[in-house]
ZADREN-686221 format. One line per 4 residues: their letters; for each residue x, y negated, z of N, C-alpha, C. Coordinates in Angstrom, 3 decimals, always signed. Each point is the difference from the previous one (the first is absolute). Layout:
<atoms>
A = X:Y:Z:X:Y:Z:X:Y:Z  ...
</atoms>
This chain:
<atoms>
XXXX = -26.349:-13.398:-42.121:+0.046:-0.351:+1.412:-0.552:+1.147:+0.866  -0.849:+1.254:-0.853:-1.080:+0.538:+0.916:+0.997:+1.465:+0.633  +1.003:-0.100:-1.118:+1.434:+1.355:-0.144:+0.307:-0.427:+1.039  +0.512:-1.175:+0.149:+1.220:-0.663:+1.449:-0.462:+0.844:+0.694
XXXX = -1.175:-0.843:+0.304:-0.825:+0.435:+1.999:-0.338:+1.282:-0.224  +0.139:+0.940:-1.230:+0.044:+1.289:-0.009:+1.286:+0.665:+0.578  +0.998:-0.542:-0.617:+1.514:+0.443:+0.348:+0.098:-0.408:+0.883  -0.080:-1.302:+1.230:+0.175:-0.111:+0.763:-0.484:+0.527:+1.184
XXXX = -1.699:+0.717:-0.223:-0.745:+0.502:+1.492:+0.699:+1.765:-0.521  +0.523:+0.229:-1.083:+0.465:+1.569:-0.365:+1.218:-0.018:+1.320  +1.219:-1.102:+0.047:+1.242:-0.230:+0.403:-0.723:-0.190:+1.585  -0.849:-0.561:+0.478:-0.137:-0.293:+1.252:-1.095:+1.454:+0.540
XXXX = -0.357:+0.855:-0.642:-0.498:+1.187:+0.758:+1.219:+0.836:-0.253  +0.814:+0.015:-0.779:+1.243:+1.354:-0.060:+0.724:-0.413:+1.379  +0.626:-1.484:-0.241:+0.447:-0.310:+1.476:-0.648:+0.567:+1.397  -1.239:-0.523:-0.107:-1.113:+0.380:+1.323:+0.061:+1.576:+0.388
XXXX = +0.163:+0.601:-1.503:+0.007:+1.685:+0.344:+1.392:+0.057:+0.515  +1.253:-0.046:-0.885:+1.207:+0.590:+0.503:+0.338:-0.728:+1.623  -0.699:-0.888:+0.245:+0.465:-0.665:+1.432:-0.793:+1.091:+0.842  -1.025:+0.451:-0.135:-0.706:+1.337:+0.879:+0.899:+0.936:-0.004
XXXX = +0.049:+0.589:-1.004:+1.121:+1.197:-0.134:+1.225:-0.387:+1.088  +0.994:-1.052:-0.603:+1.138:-0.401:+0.964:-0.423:+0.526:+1.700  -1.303:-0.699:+0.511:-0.626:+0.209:+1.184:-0.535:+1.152:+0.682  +0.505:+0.691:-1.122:-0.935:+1.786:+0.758:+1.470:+0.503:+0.639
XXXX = -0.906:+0.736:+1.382:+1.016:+0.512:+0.286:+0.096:+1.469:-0.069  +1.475:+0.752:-0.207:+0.217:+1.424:-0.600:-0.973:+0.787:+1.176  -0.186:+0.849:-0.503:-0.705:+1.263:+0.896:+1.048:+0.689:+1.685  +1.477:-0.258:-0.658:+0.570:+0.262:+0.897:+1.351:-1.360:+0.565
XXXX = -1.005:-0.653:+0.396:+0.660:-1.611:+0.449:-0.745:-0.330:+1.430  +1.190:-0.402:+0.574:-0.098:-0.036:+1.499:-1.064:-0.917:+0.289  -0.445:-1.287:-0.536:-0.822:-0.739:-0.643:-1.511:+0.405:-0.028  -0.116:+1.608:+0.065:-1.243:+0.721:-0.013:-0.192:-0.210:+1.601
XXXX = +0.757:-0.172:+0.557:-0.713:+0.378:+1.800:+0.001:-1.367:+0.280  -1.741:+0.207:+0.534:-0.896:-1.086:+0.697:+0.330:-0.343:+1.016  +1.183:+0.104:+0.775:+0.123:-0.397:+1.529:-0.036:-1.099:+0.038  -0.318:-0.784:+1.225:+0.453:-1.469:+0.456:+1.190:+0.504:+0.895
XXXX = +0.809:-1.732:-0.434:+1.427:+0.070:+0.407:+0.483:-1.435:+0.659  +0.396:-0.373:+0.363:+0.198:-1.209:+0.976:+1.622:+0.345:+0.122  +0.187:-1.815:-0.534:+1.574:+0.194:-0.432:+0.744:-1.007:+1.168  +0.931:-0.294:+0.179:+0.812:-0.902:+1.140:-0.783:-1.437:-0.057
XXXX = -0.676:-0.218:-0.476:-0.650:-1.524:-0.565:-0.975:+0.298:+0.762  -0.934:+1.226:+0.326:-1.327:+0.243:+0.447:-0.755:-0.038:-0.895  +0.317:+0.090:-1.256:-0.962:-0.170:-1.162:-0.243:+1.471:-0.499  -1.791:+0.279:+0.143:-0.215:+0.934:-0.391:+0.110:+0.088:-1.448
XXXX = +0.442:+1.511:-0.325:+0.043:-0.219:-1.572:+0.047:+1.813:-0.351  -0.271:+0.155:-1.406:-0.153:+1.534:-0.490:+1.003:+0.013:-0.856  +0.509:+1.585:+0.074:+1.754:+0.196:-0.358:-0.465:-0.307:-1.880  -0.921:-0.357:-0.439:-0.037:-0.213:-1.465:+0.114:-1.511:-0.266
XXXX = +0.328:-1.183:+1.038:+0.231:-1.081:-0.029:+1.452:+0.120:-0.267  +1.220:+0.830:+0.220:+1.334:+0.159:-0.239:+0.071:-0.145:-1.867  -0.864:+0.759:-0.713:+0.202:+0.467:-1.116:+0.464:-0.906:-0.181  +0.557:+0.137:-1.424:+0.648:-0.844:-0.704:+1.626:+0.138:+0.220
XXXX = +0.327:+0.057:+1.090:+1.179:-0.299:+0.502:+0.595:+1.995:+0.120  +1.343:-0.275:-0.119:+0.937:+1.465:+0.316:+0.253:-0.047:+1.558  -0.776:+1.057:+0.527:+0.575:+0.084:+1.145:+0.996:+0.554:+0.244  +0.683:+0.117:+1.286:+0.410:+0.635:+0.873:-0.383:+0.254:+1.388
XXXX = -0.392:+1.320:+0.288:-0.870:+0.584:+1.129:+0.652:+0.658:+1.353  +0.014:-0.448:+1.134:+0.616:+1.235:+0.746:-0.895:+0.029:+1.377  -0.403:+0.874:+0.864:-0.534:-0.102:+0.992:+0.746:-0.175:+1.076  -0.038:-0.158:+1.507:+0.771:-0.664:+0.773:-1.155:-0.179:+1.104
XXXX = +0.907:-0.225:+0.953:-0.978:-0.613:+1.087:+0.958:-1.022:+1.092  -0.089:-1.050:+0.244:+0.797:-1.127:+0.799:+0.405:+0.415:+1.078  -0.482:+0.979:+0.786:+1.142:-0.006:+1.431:+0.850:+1.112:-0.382  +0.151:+1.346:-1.137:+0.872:+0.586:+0.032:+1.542:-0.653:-0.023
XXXX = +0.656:+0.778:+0.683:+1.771:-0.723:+0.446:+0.404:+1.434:-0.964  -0.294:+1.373:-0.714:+0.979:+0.857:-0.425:-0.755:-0.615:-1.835  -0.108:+0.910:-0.739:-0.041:-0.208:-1.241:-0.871:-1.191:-0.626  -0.708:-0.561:+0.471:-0.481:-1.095:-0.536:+1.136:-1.496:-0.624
XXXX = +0.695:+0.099:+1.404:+0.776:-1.315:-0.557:+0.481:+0.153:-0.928  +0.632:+1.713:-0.181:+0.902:-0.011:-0.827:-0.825:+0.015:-1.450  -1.472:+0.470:-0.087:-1.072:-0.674:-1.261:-0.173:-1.261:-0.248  -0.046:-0.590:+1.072:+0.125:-1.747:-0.524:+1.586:-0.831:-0.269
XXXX = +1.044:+1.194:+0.409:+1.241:-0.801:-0.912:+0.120:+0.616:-1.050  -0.694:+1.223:-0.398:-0.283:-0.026:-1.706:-0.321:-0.675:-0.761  -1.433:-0.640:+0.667:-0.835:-0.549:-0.669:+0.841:-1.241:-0.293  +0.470:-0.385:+0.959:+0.999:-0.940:-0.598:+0.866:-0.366:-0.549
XXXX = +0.887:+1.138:-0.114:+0.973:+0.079:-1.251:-0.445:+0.489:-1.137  -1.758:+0.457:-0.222:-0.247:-0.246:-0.950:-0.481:-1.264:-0.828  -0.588:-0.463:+1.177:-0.414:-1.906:-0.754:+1.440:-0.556:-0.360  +1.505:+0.398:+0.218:+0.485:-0.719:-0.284:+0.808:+0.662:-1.254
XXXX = -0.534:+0.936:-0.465:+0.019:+1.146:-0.970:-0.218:-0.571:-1.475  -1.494:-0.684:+0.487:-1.107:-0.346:-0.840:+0.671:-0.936:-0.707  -0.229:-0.106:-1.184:+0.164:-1.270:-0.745:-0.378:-1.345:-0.101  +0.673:-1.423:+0.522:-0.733:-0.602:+0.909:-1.052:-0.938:-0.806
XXXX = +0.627:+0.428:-1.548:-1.394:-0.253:-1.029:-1.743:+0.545:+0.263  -0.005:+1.476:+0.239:-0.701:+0.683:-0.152:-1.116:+0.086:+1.754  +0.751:-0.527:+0.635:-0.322:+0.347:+1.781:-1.469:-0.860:-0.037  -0.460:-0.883:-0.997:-1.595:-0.641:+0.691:-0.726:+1.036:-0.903
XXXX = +0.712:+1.051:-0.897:-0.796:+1.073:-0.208:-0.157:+1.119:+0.595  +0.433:-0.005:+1.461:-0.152:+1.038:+0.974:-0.112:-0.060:+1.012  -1.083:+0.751:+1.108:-0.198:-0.253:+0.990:+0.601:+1.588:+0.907  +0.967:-0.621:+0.954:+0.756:+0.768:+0.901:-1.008:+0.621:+1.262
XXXX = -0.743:+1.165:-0.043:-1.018:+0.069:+0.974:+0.432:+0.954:+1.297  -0.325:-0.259:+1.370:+0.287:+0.696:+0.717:-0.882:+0.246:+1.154  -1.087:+1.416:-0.368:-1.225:-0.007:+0.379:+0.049:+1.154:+1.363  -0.815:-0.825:+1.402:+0.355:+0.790:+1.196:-0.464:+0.986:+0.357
XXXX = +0.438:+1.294:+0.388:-0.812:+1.043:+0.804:-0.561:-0.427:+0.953  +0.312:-0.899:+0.711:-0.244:+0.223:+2.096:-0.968:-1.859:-0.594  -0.928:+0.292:-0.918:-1.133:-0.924:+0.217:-0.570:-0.505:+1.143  +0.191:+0.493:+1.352:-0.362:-0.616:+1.234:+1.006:-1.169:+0.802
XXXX = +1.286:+0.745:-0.424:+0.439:-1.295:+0.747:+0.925:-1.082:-0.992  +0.177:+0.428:-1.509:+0.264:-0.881:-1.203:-1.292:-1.117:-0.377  -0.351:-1.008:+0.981:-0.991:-0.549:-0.087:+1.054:-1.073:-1.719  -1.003:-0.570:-0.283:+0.358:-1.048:-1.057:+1.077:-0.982:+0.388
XXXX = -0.511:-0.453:+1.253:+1.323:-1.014:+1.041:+0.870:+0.642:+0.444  -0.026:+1.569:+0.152:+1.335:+0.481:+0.052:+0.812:+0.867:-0.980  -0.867:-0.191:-1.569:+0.590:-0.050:-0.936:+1.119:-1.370:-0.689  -0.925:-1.169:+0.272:+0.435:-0.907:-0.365:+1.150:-0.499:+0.834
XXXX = +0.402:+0.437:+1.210:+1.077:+0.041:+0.875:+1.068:+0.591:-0.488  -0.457:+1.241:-0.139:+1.188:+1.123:-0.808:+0.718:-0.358:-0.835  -1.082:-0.679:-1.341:+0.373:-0.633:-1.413:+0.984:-0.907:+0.368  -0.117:-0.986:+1.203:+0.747:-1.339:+0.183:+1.405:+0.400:+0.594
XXXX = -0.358:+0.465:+1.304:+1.543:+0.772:+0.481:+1.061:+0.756:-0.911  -0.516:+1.016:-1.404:+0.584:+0.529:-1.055:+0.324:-0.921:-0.959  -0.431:-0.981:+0.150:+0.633:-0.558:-1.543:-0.910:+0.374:-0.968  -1.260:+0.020:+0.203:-1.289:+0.596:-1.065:-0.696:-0.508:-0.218
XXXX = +0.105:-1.841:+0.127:-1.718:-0.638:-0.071:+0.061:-0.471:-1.566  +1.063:+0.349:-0.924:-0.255:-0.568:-1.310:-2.048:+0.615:-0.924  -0.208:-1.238:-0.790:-1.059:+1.273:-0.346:-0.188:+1.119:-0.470  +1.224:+0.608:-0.426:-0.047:+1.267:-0.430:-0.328:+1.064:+0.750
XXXX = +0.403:-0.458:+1.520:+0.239:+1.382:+0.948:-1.839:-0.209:+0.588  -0.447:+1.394:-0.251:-1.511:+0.482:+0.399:+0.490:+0.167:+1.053  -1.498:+0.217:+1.068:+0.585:+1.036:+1.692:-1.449:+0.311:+0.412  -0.660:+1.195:-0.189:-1.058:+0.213:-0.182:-0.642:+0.970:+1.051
XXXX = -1.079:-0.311:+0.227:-0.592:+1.329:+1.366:-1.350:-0.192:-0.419  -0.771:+1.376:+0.353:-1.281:+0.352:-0.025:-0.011:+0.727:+0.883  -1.309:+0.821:-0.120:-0.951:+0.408:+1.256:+0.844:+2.000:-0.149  +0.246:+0.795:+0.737:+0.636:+0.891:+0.317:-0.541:+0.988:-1.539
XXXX = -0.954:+0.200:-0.004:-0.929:+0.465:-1.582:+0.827:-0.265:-0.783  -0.038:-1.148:-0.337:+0.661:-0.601:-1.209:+1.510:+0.138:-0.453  +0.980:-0.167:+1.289:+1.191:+0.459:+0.317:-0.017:+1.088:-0.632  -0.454:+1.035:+0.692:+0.256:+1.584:-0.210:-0.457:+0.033:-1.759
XXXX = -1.021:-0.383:-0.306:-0.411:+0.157:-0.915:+1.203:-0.523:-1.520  +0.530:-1.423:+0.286:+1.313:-0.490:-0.400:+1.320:+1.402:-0.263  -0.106:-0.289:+1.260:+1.044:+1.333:+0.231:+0.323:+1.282:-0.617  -1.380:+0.223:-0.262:-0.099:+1.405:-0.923:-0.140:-0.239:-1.069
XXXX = +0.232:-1.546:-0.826:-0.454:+0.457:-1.028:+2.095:-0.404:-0.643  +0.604:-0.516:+0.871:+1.657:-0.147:-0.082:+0.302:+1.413:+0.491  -0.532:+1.026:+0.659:+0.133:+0.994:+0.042:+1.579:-0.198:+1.119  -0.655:-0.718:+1.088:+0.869:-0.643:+1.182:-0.494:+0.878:+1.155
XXXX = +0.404:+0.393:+1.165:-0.676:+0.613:+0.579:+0.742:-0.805:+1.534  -1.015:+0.284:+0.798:+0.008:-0.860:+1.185:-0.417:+0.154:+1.378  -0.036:+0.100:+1.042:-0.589:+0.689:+1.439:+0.735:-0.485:+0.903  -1.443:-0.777:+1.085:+0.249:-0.342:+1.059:+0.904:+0.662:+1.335
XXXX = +1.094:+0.020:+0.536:+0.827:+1.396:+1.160:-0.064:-0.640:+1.360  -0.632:-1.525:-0.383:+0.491:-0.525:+1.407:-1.110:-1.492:+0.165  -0.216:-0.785:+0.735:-0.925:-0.819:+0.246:+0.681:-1.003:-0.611  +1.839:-0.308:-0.577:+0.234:-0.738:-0.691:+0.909:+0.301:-1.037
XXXX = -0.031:+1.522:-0.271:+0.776:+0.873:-0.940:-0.654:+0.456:-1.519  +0.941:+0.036:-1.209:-1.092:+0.898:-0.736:+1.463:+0.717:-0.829  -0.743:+1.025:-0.312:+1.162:+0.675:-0.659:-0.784:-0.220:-1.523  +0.865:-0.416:-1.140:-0.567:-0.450:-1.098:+1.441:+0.242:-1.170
XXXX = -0.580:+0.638:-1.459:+0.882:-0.036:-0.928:+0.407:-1.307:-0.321  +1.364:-0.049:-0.525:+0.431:-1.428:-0.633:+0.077:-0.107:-1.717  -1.185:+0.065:-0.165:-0.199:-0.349:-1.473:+0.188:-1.948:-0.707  +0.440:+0.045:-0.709:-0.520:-1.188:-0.942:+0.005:+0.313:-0.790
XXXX = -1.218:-0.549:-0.858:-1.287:+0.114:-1.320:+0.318:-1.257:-0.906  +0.197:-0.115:-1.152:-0.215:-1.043:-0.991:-1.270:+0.198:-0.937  -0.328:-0.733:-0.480:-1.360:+0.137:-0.242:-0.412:-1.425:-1.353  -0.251:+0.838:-0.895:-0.101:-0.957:-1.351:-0.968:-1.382:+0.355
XXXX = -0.012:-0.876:-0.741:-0.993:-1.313:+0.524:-1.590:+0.740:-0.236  -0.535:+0.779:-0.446:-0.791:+0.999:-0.418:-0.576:+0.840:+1.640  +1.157:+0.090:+0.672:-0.520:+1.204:+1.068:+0.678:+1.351:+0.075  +0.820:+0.074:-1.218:+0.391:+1.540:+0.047:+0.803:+0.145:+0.179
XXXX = +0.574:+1.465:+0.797:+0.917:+0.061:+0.662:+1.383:+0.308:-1.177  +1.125:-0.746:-0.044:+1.115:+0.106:-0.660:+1.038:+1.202:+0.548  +0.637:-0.562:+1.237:+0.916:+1.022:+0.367:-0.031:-0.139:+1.627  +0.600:+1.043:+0.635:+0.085:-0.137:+1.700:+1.691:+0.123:-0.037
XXXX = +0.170:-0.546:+0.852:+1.163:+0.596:+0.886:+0.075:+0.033:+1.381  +0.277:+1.069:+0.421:+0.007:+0.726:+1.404:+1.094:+0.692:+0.988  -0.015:-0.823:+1.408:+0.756:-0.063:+0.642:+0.931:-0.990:+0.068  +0.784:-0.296:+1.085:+0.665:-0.959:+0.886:+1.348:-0.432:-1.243
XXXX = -0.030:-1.472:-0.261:+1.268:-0.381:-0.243:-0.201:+0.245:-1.428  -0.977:-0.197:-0.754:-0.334:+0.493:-1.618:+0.731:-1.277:-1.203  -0.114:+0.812:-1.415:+0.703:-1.185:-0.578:-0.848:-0.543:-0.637  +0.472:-1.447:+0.745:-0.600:-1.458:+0.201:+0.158:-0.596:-2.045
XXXX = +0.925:+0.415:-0.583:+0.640:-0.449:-1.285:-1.302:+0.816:-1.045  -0.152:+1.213:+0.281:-0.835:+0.709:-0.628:-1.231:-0.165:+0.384  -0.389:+0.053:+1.113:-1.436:-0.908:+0.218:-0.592:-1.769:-1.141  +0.598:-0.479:+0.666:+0.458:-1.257:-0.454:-0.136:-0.020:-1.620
XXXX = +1.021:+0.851:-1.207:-0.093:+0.150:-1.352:-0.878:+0.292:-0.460  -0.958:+0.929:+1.039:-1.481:+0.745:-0.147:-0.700:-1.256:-0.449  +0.095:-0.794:+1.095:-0.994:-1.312:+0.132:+0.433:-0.796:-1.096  +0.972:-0.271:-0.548:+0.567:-1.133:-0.651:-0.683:+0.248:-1.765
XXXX = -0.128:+1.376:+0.081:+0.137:+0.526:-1.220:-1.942:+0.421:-0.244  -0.201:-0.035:+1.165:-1.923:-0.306:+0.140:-0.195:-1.389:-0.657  +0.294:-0.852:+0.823:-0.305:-0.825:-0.129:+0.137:-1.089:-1.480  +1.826:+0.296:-0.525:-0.146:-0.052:-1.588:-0.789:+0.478:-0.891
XX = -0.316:+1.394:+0.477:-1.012:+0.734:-1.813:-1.334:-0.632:+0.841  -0.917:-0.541:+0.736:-1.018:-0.279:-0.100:-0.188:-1.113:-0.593
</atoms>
């Protein structure tokens, strides 16, 4: 009887260890930055609450009328890309430069008017620091030209449930099919 509760507390610390391990995050996982982030809900939260899940990343800001929209009808022909097995294993994120006037209620506006309030679709803003700081690490680049202008690269980032960066694709009108397989094919080998 004394073997059992031997074999059994052996089986319940290997578990206890490999569940730590699972939980560490890589050295180079987005997951490492401490920012606070406040999503369309108003719920504060830190970009290592995503883990788990395959993202998809793009920056944006709600009143642009030239390249933005055309980032959020990516984003959408990539959710419909996605495999509709695999989609509660990914969160579609779309995090703002112009943090001053992307309040949470006029994230959550955006989300509703687009066709974005499923739970998959993130919509995220922080404090101008944090932005920039985001920014550089997608290696996105971005600048204010006007009191409601910004001139900004059009990147989207996929990003393992882990944090790490998979693949970008860059510039206007990108393929949505190859994005999308990126994700599909994350989300199977994990």
């Amino acid at each position: 009887m004394k073997n059992i509760w031997l074999i059994f507390a052996c089986i319940f610390l290997f578990a206890c260890k490999t569940d730590q391990k699972s939980k560490e995050i890589p050295s180079d996982s987005i997951f490492q930055l401490t920012s606070t982030w406040q999503d369309q809900h108003n719920k504060s939260m830190k970009l290592s609450e995503l883990q788990g899940k395959t993202l998809v990343v793009v920056m944006i800001y709600t009143t642009c009328k030239t390249a933005c929209p055309i980032l959020v009808a990516d984003m959408k022909k990539i959710e419909k890309e996605i495999s509709p097995s695999v989609l509660k294993d990914v969160s579609l994120v779309l995090v703002s430069i112009d943090p001053e006037t992307d309040t949470p209620e006029r994230l959550a506006e955006f989300a509703k008017t687009n066709g974005m309030s499923a739970p998959h679709w993130v919509f995220l803003r922080s404090d101008e620091a944090s932005t920039q700081e985001f920014a550089n690490v997608l290696a996105m680049k971005y600048k204010k030209i006007s009191p409601v202008d910004f001139s900004h690269s059009n990147i989207i980032s996929v990003f393992s449930k882990d944090g790490k960066l998979q693949m970008q694709e860059e510039g206007l009108t990108i393929d949505a099919a190859k994005v999308a397989g990126e994700v599909n094919k994350l989300v199977k080998s994990s």
